[in-house]
C-alpha positions in Angstrom: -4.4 -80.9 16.4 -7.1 -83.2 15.0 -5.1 -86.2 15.4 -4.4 -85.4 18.8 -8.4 -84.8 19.8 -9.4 -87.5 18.0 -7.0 -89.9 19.5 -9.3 -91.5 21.7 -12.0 -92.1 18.9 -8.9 -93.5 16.7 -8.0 -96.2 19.5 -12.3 -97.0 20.0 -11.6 -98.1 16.1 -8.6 -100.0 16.0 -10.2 -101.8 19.1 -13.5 -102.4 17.2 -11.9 -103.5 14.3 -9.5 -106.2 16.1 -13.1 -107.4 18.0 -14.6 -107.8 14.9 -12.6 -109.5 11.8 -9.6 -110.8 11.6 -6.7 -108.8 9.5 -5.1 -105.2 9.7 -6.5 -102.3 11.5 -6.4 -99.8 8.5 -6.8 -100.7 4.7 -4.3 -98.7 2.3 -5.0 -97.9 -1.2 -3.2 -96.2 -4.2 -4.8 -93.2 -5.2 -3.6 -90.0 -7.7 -3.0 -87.2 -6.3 -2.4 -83.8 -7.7 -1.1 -83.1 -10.9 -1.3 -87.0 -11.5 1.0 -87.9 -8.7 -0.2 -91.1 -7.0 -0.1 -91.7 -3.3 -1.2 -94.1 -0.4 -4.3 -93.4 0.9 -5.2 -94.3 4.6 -8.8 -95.9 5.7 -9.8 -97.8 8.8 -10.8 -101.2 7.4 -14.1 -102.2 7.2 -14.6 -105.3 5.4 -13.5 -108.4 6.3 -10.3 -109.4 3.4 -11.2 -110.1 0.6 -11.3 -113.8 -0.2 -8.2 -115.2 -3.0 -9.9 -115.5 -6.3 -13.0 -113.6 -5.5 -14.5 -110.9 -8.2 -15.6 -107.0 -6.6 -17.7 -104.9 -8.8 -16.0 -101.7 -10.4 -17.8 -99.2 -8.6 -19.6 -100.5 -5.2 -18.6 -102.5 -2.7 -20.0 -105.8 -2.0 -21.9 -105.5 1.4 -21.5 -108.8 2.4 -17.9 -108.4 3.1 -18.6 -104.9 5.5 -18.7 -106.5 9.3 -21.3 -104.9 11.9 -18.5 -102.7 13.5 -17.1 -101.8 9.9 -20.7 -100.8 8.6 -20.9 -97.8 11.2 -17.4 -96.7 10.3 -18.5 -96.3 7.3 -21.7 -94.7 7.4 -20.4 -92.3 10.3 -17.6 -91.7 7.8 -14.9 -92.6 11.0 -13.0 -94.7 8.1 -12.0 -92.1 6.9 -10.5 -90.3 10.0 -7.0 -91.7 9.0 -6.9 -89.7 5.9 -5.8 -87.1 8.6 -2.2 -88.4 8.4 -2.8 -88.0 4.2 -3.3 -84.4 5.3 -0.3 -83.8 7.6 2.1 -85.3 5.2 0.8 -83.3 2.2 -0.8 -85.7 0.1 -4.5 -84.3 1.1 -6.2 -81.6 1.9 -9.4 -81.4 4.3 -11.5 -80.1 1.4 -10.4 -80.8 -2.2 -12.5 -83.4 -4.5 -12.2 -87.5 -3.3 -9.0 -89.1 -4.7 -9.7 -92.0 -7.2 -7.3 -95.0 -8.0 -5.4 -94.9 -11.7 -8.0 -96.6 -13.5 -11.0 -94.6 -12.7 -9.2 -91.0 -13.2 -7.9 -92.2 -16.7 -11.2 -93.0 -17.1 -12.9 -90.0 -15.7 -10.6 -87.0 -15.4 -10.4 -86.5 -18.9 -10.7 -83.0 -21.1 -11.9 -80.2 -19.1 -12.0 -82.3 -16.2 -8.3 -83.2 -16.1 -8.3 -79.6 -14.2 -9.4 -81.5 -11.2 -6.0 -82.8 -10.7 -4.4 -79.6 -10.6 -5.6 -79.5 -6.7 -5.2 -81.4 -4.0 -7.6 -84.3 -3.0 -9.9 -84.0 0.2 -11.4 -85.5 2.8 -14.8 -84.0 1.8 -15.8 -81.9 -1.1 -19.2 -81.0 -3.2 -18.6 -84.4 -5.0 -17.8 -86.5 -1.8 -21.5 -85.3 -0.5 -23.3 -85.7 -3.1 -22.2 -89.4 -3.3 -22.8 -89.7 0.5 -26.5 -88.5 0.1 -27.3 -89.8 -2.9 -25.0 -92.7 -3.7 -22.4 -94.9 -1.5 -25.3 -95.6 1.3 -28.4 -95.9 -0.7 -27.7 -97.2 -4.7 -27.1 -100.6 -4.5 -27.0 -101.4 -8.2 -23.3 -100.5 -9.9 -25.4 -99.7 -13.4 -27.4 -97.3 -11.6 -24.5 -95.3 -9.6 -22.5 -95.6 -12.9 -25.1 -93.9 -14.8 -26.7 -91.5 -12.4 -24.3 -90.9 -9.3 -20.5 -91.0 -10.9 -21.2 -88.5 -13.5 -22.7 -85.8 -11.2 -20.2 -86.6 -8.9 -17.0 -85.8 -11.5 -19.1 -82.7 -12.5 -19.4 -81.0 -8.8 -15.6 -82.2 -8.3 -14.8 -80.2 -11.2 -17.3 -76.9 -10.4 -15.1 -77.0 -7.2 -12.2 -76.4 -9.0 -14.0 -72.4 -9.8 -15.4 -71.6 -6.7 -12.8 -73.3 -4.4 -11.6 -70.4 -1.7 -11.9 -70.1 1.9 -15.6 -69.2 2.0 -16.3 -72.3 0.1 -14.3 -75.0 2.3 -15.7 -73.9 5.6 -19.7 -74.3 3.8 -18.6 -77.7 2.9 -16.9 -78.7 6.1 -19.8 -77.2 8.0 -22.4 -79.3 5.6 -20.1 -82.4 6.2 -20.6 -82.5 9.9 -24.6 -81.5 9.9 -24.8 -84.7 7.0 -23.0 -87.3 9.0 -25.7 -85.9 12.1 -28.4 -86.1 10.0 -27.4 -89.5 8.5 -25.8 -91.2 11.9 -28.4 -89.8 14.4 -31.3 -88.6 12.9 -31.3 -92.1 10.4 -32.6 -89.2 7.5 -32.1 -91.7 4.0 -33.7 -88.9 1.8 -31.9 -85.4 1.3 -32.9 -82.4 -1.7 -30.4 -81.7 -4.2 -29.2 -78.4 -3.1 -28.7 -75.3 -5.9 -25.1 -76.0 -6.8 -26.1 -80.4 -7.1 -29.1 -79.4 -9.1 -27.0 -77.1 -11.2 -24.3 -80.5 -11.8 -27.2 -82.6 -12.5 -28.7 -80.2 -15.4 -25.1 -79.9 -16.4 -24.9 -83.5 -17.3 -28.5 -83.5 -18.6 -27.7 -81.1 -21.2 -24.3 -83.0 -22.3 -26.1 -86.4 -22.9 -27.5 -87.1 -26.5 -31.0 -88.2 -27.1 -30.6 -92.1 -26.8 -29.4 -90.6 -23.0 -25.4 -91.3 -23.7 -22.8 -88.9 -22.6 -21.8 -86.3 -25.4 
């Protein structure tokens, strides 16, 4: 049903995206999946290709290479609108923590936090909004979201994994649409942690030693 409201919004994009950079309409992307099963995942593009030979940082993406058109998908989170087909084939859910490529789960989604993969990923989740308030739009420095952002982020993803139930989806979907309104058309750059952030953020706190390393 979403696919077939939103058609006319998915045409405006692959219109915008032809006008503005030369290349493919959507951007594809291997990501794991539950229980460690990898998949495809869907995006509209929104950077112009990447050039042969040229070095991206691990966690951010360089800006210079997001085009006018491609920067509001982004930030509207419209790139993401093509994760709906994700959904319909089963690879995704609408809520469920944001899928990660290979390297970054093996890297992450260790110990107690393997238990994140025993769900499917979402479009939107606790972690996913933290990192859109608090991370993707604003930290521009990848030792900074490394250190501050990425560990909260894997935290809430995992907290999600207790309290997930229908109650729980339709707060977050709800607090997904009143974010991208507040970030899109009310231009609002600063935004509280609310209780259960807070609660991931102490959570980390307490696990870091004294020199301010992870346990």
């Amino acid at each position: 049903m979403a696919l077939i409201v939103l058609s006319p919004v998915f045409l405006a994009a692959c219109i915008g995206i032809k006008a503005s950079s030369r290349g493919p309409v959507f951007f594809r992307s291997e990501r794991i999946g539950r229980d460690g099963r990898p998949f495809t995942m869907m995006k509209f593009r929104s950077m112009h290709l990447k050039e042969e030979g040229a070095k991206e940082s691990q966690y951010l993406v360089n800006g210079s290479r997001i085009f006018p058109f491609g920067r509001f998908l982004r930030k509207s989170k419209i790139d993401e609108l093509p994760q709906l087909i994700n959904v319909l084939i089963s690879d995704m859910s609408i809520v469920g923590p944001r899928p990660y490529p290979k390297k970054a789960v093996d890297k992450w989604y260790t110990g107690e936090y393997a238990a994140i993969l025993s769900v499917k990923p979402g479009l939107s989740c606790f972690d996913s909004l933290f990192d859109y308030a608090h991370g993707e739009l604003f930290v521009k420095d990848e030792a900074e979201y490394a250190r501050d952002v990425l560990p909260v982020r894997t935290e809430l993803a995992r907290m999600y994994i207790d309290r997930q139930g229908i109650g729980t989806d339709i707060v977050i979907i709800l607090r997904t649409v009143k974010m991208i309104w507040d970030i899109v058309v009310r231009k609002k750059t600063k935004f509280p942690l609310i209780p259960i952030e807070q609660e991931a953020a102490d959570r980390v706190r307490a696990r870091k030693k004294p020199d301010g390393t992870a346990e």
